[in-house]
C-alpha positions as CSV (number, residue, x, y, z in Angstrom):
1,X,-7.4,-5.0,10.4
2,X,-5.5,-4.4,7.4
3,X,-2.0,-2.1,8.3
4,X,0.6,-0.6,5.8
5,X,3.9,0.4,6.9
6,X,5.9,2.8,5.2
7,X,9.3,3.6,5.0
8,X,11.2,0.6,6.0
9,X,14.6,0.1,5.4
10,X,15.4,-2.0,2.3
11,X,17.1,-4.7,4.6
12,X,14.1,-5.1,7.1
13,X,13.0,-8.3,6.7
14,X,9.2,-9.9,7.6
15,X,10.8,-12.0,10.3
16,X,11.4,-8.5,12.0
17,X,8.1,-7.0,10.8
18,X,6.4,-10.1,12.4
19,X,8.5,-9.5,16.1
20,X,7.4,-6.2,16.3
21,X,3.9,-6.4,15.5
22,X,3.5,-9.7,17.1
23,X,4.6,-7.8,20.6
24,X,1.0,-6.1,19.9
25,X,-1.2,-9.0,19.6
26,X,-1.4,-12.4,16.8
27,X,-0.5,-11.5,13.4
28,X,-2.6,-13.2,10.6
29,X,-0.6,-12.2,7.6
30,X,3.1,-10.2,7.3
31,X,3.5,-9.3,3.4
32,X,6.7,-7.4,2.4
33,X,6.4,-5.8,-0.7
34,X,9.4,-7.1,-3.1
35,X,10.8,-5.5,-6.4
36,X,10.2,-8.0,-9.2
37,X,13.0,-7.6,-10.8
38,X,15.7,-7.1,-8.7
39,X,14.5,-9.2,-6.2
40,X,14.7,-6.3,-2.9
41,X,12.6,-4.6,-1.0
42,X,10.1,-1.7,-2.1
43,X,10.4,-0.3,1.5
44,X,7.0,-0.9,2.2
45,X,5.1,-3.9,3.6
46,X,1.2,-5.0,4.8
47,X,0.3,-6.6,8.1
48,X,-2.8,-8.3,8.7
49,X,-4.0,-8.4,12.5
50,X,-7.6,-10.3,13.1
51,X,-8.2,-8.1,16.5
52,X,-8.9,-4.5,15.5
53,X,-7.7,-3.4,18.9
54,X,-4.6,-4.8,18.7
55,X,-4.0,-3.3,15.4
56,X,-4.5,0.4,16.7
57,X,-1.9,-0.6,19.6
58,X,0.1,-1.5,17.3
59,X,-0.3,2.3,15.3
60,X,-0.4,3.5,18.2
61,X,3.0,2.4,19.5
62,X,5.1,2.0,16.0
63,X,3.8,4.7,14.2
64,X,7.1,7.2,14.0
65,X,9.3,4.5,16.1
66,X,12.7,4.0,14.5
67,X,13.4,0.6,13.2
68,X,16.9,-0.2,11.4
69,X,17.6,3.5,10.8
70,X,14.3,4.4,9.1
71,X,11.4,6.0,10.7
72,X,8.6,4.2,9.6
73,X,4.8,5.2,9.9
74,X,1.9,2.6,10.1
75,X,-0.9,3.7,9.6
76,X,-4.6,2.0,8.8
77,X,-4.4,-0.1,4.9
78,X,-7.2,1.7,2.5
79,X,-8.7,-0.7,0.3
80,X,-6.9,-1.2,-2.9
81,X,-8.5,1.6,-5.6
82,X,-9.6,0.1,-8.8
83,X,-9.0,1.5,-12.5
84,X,-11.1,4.1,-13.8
85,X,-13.0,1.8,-16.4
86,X,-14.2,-0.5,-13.5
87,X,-14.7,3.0,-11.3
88,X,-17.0,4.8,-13.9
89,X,-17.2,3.0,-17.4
90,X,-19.4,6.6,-18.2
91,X,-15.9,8.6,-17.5
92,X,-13.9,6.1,-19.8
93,X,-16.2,6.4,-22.5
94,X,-16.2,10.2,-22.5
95,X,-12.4,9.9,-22.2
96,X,-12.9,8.0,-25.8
97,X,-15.5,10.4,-27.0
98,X,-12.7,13.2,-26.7
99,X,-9.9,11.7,-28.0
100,X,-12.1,10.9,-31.1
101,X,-13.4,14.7,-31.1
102,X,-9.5,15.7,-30.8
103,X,-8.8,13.5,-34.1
104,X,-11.5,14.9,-36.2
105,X,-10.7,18.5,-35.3
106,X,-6.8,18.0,-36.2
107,X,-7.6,16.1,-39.3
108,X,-9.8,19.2,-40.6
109,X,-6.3,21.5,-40.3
């Protein structure tokens, strides 16, 4: 099961993420999510536990727990949402359809 966590502090690093959660059960994956360009942390990170059980322990427990000054909250990973052309390629083109209406009305001003 597939965890975010939320509001981390900006020096919490996945070596602590991992201690934490692995206190809960086996950890298959610790990802903290990093600013590209300056290189620090977005405050926000995934963990990847293969036993579901564990996982809700782990919500369970650390959800609203204090780490490094931050409350954090855990809470179940949605899947990732995709754009609205691969969503509904109908909506995109009626997006296009009424930008193109828009230009022919202001061009007849």
């Amino acid at each position: 099961m597939k965890l975010l966590i939320r509001n981390l502090a900006r020096t919490t690093t996945e070596v602590e993420l991992l201690k934490i959660f692995e206190a809960h059960g086996p950890v298959q994956s610790c990802s903290l999510i990093m600013d590209k360009q300056t290189g620090k942390s977005k405050g926000f990170a995934f963990i990847e536990m293969p036993r579901p059980g564990d996982a809700r322990a782990a919500v369970k427990t650390l959800n609203g727990k204090n780490l490094a000054g931050n409350v954090i909250r855990v809470k179940k990973a949605s899947p990732k949402k995709a754009t609205a052309e691969k969503v509904s390629p109908d909506k995109a083109e009626s997006e296009k359809t009424k930008a193109a209406n828009q230009n022919i009305w202001s061009s007849n001003d």
